[in-house]
CHARMM-style PDB file with segment names, atoms N, HN, CA, C and O in Angstrom:
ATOM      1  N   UNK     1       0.819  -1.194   0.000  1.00  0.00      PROA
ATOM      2  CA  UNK     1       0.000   0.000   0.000  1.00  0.00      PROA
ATOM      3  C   UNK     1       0.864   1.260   0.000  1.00  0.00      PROA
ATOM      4  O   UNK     1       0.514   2.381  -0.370  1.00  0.00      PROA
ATOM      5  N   UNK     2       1.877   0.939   0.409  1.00  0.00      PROA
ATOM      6  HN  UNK     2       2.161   0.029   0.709  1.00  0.00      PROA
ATOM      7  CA  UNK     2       2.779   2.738   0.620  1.00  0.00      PROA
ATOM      8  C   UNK     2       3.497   2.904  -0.647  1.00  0.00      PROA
ATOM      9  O   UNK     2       4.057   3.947  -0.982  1.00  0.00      PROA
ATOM     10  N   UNK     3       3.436   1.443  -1.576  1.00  0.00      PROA
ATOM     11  HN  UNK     3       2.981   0.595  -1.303  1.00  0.00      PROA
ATOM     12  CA  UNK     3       4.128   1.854  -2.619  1.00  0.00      PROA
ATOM     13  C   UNK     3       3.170   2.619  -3.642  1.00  0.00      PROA
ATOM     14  O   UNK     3       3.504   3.409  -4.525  1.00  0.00      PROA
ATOM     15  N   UNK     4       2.005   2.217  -3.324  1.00  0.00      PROA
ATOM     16  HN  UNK     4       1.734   1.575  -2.606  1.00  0.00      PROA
ATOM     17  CA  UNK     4       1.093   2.614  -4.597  1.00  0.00      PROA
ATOM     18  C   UNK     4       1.085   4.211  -4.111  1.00  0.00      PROA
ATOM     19  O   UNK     4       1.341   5.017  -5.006  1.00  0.00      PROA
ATOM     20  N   UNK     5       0.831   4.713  -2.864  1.00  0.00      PROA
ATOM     21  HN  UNK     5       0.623   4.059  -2.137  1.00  0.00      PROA
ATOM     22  CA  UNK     5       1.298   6.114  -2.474  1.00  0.00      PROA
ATOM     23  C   UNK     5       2.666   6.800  -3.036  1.00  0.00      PROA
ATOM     24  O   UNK     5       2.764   7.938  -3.495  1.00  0.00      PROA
ATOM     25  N   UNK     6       3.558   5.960  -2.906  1.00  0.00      PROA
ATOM     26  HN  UNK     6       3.479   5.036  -2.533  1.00  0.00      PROA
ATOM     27  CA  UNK     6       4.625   6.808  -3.473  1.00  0.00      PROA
ATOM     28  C   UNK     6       4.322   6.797  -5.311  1.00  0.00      PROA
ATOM     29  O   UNK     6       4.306   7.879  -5.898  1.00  0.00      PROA
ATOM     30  N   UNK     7       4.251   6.381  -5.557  1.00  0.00      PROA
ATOM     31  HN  UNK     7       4.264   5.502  -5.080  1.00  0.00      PROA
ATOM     32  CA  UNK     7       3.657   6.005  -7.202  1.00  0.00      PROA
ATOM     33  C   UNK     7       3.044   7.110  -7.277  1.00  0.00      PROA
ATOM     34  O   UNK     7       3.394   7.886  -8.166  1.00  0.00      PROA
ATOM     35  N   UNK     8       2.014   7.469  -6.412  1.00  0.00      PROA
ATOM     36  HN  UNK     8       1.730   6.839  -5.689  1.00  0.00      PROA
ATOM     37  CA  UNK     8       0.755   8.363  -6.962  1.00  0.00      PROA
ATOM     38  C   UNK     8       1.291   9.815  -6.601  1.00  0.00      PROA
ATOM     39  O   UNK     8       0.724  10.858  -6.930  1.00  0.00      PROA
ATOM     40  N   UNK     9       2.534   9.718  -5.832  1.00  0.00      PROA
ATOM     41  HN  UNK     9       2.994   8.871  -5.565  1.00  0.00      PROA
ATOM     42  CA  UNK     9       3.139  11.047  -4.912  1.00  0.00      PROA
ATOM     43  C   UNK     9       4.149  11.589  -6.170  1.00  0.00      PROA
ATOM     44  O   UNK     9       4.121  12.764  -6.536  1.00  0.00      PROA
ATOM     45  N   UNK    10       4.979  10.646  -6.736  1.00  0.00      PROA
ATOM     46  HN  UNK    10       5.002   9.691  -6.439  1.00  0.00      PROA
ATOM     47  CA  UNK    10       5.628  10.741  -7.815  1.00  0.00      PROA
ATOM     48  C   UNK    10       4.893  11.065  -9.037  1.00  0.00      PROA
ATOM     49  O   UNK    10       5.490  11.935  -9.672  1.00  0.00      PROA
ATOM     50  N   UNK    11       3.829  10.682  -9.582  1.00  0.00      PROA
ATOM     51  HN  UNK    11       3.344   9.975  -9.067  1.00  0.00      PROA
ATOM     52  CA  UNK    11       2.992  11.250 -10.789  1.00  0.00      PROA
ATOM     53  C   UNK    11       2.583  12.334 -10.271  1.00  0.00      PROA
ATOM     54  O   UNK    11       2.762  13.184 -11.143  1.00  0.00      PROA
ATOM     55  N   UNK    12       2.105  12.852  -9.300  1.00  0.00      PROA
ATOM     56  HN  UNK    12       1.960  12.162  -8.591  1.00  0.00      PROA
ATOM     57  CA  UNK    12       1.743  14.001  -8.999  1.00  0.00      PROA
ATOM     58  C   UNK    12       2.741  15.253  -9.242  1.00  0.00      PROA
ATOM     59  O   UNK    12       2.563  16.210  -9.995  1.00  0.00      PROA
ATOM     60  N   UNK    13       3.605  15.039  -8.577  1.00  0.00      PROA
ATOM     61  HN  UNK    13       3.750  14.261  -7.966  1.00  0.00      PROA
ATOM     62  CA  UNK    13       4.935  16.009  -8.694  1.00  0.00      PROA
ATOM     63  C   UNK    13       5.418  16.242 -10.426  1.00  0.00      PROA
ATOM     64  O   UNK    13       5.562  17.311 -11.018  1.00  0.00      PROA
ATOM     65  N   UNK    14       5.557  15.152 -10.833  1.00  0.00      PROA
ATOM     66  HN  UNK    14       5.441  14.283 -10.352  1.00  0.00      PROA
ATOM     67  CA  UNK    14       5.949  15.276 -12.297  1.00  0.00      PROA
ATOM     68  C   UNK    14       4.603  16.200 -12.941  1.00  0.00      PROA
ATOM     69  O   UNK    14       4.843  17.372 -13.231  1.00  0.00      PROA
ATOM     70  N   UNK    15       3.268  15.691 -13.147  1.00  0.00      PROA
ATOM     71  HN  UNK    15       3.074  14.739 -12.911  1.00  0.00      PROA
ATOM     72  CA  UNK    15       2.459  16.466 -13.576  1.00  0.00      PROA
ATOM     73  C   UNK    15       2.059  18.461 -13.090  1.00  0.00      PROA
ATOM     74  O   UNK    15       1.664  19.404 -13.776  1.00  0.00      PROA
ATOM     75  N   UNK    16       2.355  18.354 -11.899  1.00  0.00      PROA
ATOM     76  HN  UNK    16       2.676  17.588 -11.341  1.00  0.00      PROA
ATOM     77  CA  UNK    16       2.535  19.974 -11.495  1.00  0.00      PROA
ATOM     78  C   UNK    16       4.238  20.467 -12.353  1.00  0.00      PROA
ATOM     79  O   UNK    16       4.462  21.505 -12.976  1.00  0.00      PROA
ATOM     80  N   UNK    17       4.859  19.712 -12.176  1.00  0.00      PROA
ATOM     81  HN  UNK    17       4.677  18.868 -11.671  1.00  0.00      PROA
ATOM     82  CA  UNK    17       5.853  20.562 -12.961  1.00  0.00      PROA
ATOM     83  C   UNK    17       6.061  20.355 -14.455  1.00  0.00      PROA
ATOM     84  O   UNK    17       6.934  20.953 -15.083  1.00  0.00      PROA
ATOM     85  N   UNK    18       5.260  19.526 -14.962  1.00  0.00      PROA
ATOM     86  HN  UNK    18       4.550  19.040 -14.451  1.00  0.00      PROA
ATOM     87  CA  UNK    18       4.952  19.629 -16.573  1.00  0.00      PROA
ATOM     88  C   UNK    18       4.029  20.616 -16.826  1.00  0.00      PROA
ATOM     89  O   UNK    18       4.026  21.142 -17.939  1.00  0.00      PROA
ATOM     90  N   UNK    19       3.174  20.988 -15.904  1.00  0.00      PROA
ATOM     91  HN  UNK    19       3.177  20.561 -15.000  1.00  0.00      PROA
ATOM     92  CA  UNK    19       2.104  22.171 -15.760  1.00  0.00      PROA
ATOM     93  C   UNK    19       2.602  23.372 -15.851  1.00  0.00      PROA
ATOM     94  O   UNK    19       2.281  24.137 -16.760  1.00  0.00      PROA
ATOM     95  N   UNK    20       3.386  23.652 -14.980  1.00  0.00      PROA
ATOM     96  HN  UNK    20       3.647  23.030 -14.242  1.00  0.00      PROA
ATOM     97  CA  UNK    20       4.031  24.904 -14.855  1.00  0.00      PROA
ATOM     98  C   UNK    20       5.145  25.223 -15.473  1.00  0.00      PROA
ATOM     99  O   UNK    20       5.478  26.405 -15.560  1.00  0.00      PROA
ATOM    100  N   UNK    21       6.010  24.065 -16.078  1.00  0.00      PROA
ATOM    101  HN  UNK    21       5.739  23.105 -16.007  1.00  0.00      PROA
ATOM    102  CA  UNK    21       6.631  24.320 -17.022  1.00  0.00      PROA
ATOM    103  C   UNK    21       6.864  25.075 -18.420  1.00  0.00      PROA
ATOM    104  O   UNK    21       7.708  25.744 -19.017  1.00  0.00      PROA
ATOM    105  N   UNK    22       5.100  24.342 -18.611  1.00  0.00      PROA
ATOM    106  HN  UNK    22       4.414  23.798 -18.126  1.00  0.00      PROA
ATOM    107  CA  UNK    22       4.500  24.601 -19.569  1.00  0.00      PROA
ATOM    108  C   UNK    22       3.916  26.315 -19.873  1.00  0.00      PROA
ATOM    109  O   UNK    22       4.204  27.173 -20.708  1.00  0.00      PROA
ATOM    110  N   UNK    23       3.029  26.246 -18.788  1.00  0.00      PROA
ATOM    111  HN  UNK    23       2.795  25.549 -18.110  1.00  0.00      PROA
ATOM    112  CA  UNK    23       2.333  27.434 -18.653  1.00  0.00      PROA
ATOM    113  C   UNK    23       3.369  28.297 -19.089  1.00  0.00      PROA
ATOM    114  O   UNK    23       3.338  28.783 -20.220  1.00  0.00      PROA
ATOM    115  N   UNK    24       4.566  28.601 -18.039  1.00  0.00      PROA
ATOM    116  HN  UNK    24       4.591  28.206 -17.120  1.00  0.00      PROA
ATOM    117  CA  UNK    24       5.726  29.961 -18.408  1.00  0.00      PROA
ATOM    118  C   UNK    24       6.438  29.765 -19.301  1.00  0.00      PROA
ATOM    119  O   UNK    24       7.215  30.709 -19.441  1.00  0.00      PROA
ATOM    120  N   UNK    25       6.573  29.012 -19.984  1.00  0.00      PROA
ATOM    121  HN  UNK    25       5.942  28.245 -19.870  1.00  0.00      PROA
ATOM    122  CA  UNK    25       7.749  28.573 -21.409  1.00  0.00      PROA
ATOM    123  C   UNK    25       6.907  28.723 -22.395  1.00  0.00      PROA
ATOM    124  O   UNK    25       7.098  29.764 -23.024  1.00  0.00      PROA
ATOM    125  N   UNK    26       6.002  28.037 -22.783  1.00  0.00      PROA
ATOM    126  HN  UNK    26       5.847  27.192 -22.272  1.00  0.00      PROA
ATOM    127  CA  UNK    26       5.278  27.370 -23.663  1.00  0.00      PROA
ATOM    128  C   UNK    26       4.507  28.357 -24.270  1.00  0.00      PROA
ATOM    129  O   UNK    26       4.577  28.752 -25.434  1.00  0.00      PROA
ATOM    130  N   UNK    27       3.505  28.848 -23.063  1.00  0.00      PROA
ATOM    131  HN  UNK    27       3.448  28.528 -22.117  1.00  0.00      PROA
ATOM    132  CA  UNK    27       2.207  29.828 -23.207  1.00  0.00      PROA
ATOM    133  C   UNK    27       2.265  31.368 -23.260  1.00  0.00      PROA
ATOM    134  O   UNK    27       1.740  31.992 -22.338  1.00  0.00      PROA
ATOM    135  N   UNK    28       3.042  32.217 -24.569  1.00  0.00      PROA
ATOM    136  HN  UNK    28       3.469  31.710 -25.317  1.00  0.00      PROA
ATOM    137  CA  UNK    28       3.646  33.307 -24.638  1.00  0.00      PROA
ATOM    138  C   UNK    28       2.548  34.172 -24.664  1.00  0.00      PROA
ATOM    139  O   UNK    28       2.836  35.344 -24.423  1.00  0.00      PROA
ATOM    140  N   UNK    29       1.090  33.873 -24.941  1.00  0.00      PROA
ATOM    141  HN  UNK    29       0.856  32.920 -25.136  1.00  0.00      PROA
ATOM    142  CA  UNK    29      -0.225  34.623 -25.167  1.00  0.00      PROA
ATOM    143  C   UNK    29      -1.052  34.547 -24.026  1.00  0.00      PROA
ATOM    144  O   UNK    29      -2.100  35.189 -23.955  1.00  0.00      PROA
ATOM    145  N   UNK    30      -0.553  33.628 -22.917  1.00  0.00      PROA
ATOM    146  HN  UNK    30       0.298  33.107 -22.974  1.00  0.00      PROA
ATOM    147  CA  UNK    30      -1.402  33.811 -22.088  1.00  0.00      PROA
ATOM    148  C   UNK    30      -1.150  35.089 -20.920  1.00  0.00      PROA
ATOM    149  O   UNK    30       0.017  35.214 -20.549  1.00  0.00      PROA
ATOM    150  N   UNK    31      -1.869  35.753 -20.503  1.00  0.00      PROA
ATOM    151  HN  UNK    31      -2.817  35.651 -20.805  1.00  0.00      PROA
ATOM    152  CA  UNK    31      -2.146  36.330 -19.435  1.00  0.00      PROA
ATOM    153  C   UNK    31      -0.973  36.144 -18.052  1.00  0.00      PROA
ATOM    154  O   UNK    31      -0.580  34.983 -17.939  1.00  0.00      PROA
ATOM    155  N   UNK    32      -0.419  37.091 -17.068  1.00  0.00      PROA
ATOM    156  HN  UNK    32      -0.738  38.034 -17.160  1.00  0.00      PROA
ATOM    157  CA  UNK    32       0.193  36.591 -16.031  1.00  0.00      PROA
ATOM    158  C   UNK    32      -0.206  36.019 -14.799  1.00  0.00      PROA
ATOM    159  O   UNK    32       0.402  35.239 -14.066  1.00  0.00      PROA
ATOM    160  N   UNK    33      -1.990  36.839 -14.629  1.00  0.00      PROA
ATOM    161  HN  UNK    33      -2.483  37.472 -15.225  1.00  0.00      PROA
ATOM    162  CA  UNK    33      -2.656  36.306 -14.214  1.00  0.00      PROA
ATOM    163  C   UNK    33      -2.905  35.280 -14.130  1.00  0.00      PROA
ATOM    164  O   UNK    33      -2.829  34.672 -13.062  1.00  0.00      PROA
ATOM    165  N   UNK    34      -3.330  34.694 -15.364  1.00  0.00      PROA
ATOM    166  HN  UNK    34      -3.392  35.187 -16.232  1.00  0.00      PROA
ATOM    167  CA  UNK    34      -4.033  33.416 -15.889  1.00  0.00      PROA
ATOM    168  C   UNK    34      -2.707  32.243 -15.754  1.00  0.00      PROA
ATOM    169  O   UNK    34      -3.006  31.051 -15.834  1.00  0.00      PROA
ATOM    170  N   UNK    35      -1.237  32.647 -15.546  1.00  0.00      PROA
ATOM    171  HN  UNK    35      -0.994  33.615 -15.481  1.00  0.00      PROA
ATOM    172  CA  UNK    35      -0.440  31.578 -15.814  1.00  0.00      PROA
ATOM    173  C   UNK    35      -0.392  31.646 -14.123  1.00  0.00      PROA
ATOM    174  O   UNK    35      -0.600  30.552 -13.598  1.00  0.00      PROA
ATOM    175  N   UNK    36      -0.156  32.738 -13.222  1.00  0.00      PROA
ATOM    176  HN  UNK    36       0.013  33.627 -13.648  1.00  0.00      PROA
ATOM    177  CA  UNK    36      -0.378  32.431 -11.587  1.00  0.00      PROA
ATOM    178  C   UNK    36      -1.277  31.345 -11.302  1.00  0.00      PROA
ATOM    179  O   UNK    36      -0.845  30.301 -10.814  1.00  0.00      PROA
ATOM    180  N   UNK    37      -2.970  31.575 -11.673  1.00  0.00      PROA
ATOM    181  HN  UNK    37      -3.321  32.423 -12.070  1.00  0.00      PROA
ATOM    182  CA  UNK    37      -3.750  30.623 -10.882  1.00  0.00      PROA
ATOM    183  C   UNK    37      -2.976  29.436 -11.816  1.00  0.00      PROA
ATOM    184  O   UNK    37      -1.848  29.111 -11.443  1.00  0.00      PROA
ATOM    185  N   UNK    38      -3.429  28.912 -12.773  1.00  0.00      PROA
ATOM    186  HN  UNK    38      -4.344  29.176 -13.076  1.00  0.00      PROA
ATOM    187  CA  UNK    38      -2.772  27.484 -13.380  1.00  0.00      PROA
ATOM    188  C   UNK    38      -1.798  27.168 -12.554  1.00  0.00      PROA
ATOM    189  O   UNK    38      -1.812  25.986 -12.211  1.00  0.00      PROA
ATOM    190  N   UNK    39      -0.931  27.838 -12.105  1.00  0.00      PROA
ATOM    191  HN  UNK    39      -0.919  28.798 -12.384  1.00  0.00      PROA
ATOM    192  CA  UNK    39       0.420  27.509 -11.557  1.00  0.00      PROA
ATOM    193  C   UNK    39       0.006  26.767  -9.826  1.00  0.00      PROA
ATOM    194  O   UNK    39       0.296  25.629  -9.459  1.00  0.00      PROA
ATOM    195  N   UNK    40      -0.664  27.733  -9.094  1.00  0.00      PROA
ATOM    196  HN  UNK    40      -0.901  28.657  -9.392  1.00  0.00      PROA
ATOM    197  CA  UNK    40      -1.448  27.438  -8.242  1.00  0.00      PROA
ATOM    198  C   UNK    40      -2.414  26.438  -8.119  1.00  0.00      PROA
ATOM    199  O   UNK    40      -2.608  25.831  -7.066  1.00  0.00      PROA
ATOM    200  N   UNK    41      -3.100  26.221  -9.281  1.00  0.00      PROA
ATOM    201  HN  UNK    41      -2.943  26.714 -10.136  1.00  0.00      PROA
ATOM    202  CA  UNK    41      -4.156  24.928  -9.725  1.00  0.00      PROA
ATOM    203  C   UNK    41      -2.839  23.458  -9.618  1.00  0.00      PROA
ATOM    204  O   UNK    41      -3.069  22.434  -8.976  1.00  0.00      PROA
ATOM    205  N   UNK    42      -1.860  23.644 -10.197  1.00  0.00      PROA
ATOM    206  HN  UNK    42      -1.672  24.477 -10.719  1.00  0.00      PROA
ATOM    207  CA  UNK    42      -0.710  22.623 -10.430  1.00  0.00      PROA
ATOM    208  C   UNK    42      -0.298  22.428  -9.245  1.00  0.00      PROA
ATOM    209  O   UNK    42       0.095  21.287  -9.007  1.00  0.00      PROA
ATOM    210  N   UNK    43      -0.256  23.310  -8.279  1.00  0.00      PROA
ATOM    211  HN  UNK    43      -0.576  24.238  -8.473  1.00  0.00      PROA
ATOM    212  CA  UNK    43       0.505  22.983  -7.021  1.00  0.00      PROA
ATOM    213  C   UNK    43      -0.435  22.112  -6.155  1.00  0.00      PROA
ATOM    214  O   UNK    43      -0.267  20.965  -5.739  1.00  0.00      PROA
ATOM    215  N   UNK    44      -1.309  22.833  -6.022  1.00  0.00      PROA
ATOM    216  HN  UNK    44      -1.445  23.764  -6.360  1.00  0.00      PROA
ATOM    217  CA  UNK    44      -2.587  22.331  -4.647  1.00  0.00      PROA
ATOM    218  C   UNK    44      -3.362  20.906  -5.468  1.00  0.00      PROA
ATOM    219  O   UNK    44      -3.740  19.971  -4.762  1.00  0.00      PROA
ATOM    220  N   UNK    45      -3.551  20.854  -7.032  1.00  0.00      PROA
ATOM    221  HN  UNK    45      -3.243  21.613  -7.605  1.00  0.00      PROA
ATOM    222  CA  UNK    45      -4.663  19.715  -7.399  1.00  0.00      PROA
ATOM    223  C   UNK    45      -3.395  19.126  -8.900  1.00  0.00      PROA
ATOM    224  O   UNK    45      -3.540  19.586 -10.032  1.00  0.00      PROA
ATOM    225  N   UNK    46      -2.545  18.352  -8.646  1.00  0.00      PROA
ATOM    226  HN  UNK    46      -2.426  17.978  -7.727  1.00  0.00      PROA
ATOM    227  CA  UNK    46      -1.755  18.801  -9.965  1.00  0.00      PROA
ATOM    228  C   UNK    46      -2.130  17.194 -10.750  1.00  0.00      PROA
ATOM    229  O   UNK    46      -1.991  17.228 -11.973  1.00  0.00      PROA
ATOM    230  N   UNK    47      -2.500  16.078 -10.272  1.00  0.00      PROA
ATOM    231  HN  UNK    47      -2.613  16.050  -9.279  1.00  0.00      PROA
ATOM    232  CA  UNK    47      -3.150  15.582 -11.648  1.00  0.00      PROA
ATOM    233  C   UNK    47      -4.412  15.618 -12.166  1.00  0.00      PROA
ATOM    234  O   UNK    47      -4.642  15.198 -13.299  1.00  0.00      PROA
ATOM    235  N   UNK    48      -5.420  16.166 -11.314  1.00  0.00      PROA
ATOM    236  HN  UNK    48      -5.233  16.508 -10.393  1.00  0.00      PROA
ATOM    237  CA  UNK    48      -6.611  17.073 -11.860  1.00  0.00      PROA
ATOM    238  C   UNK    48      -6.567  18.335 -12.933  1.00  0.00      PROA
ATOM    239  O   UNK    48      -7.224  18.675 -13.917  1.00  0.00      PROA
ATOM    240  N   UNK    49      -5.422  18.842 -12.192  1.00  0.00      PROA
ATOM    241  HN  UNK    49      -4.888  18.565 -11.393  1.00  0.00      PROA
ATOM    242  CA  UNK    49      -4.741  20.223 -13.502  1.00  0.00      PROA
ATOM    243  C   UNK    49      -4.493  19.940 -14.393  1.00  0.00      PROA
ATOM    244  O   UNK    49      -5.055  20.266 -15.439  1.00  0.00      PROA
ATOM    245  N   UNK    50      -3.615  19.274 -14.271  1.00  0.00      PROA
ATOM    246  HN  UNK    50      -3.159  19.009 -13.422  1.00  0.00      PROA
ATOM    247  CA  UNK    50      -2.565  18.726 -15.526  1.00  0.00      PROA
ATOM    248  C   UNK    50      -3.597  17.782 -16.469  1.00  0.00      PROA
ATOM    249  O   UNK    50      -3.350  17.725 -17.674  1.00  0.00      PROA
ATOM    250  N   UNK    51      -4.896  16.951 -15.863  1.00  0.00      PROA
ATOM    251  HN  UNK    51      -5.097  16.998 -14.885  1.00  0.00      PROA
ATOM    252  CA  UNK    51      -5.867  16.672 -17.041  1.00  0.00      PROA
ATOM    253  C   UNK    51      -7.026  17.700 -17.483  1.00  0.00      PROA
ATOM    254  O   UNK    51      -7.760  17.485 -18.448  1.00  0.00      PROA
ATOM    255  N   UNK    52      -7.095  18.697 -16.767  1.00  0.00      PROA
ATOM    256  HN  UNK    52      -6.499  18.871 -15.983  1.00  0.00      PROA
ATOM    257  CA  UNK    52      -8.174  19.878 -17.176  1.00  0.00      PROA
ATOM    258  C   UNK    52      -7.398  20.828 -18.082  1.00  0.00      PROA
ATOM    259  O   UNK    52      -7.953  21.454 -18.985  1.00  0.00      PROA
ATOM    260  N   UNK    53      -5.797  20.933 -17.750  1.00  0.00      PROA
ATOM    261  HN  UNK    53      -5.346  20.424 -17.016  1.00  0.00      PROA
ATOM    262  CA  UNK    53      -5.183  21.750 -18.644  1.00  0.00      PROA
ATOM    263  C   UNK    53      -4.556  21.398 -19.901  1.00  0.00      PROA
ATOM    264  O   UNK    53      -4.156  22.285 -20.655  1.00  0.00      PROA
ATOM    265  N   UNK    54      -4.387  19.626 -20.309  1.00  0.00      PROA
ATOM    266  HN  UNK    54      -4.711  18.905 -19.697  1.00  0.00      PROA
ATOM    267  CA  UNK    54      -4.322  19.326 -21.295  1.00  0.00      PROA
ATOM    268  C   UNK    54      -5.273  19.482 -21.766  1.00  0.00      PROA
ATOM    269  O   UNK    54      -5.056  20.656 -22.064  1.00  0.00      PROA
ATOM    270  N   UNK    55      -6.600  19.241 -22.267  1.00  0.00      PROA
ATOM    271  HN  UNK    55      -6.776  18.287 -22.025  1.00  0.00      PROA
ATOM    272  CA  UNK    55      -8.119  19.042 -22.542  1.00  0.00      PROA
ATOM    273  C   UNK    55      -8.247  20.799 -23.011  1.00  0.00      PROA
ATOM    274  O   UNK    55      -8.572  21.126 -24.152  1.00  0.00      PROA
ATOM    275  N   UNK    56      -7.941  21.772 -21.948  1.00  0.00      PROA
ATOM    276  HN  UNK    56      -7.677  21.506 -21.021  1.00  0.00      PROA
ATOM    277  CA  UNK    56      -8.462  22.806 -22.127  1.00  0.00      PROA
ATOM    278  C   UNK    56      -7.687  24.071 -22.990  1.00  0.00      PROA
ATOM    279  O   UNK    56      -8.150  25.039 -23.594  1.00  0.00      PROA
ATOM    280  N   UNK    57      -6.196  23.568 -22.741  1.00  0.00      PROA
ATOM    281  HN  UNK    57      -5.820  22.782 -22.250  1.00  0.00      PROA
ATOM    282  CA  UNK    57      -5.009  24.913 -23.324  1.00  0.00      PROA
ATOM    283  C   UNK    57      -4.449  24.150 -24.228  1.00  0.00      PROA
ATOM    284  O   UNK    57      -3.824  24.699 -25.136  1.00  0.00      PROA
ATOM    285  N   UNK    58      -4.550  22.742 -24.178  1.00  0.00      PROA
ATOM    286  HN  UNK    58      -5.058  22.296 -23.441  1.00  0.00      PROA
ATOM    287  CA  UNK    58      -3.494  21.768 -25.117  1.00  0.00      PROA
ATOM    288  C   UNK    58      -3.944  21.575 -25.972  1.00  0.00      PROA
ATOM    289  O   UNK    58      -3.196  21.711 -26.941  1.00  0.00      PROA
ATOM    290  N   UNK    59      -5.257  21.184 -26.265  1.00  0.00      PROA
ATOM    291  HN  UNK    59      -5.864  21.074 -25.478  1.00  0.00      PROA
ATOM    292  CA  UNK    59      -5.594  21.124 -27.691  1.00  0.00      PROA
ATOM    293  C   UNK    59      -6.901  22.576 -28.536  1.00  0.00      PROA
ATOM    294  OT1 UNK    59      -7.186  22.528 -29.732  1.00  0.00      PROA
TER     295      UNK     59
END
């Protein structure tokens, strides 16, 4: 059981920082605003983000 936690602790981390990676590199039209909360969305909920923000900015 603690491994499937670290598993899910590790995808998490990777997906907030593919998030925010993204957002400030990637996203030259977006807003600074708009790249703060995302960034914030990535930190506090980051594989919920990271699937609302592929779906929503990615394609």
């Amino acid at each position: 059981m603690q491994l499937w936690g670290t598993i899910v602790g590790i995808v998490a981390v990777i997906c907030a920082v593919w998030v925010i990676y993204d957002v400030w590199t990637k996203q030259k039209k977006m807003k600074d605003l708009e790249k703060i909360v995302w960034t914030v969305a990535a930190i506090v909920l980051s594989i919920l983000t990271a699937i609302v923000y592929y779906f929503v900015k990615k394609k």
